[in-house]
N, C-alpha and C positions, 0 to 999 in steps of 0.2 A: 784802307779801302779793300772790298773786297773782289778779286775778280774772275769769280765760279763766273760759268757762262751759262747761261738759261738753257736747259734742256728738257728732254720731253720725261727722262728719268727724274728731273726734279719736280716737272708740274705732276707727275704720277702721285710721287711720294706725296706732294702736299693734298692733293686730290683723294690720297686714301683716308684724310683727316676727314672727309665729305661724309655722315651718316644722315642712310636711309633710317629713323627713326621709326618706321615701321616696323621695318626689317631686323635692324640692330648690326645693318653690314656696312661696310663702307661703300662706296658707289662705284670703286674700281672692281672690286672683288665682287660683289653684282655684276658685274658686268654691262655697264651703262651706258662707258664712254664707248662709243667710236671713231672720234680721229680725235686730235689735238694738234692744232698750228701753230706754230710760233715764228710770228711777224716781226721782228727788232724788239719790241718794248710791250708789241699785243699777245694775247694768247687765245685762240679759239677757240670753244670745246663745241664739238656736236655730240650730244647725248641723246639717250631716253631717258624712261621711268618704265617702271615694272609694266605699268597700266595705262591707255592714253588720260582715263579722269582722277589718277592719283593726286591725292588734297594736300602733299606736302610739296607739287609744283615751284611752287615758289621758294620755301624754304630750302630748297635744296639747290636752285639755282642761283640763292642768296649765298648759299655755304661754298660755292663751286668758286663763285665770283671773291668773295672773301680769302677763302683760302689761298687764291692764285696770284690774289692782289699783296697778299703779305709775303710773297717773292721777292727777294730782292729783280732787281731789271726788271721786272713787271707794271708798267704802265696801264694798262688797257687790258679788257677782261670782255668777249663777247661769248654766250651760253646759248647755241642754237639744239631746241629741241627738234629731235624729228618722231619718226613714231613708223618708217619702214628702212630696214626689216624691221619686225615689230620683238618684243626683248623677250626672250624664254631663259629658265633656268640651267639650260647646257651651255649659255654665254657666261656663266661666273667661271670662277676660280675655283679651285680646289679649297682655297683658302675661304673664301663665299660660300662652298658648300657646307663647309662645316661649320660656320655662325650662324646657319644660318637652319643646318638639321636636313640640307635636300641631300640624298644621294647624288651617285657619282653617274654620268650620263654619258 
């Protein structure tokens, strides 16, 4: 058995598996997320999207939930989108800058 304990360092990692297919970046290094909770066995993420009428909506909140779900200790997975503040490109990474070709801000 294993007994790693759920951390916000693990739902990162497995959250960088998250691609913006638009983009070709991951949704951490975009800079998407804004918090992440973790409840006993839940994990909450509030995020954005680039754009509030972005068409890959769904898919990506499919891939957040997936990915988090295949955690060990992860029971429950809720993906609330918000849309303020609203996402610009000085919220990625350094790492996001460069998949993605924006300069440095």
């Amino acid at each position: 058995m294993n007994t790693t304990e759920l951390d916000e360092a693990a739902v990162l990692e497995a959250l960088r598996q998250v691609m913006d297919p638009e983009l070709g970046c991951n949704i951490v290094d975009l800079g998407l997320l804004y918090s992440v909770a973790i409840t006993g066995s839940k994990v909450t993420v509030m995020m954005t999207l680039t754009t509030p009428g972005c068409p890959m909506h769904e898919s990506i909140s499919w891939g957040v939930k997936n990915a988090l779900l295949g955690l060990e200790h992860v029971e429950d997975v809720e993906v609330g989108l918000v849309w303020d503040p609203p996402w610009n490109p000085a919220m990625m990474t350094e790492s996001g800058r460069k998949a993605t070709g924006v300069g440095s801000f």
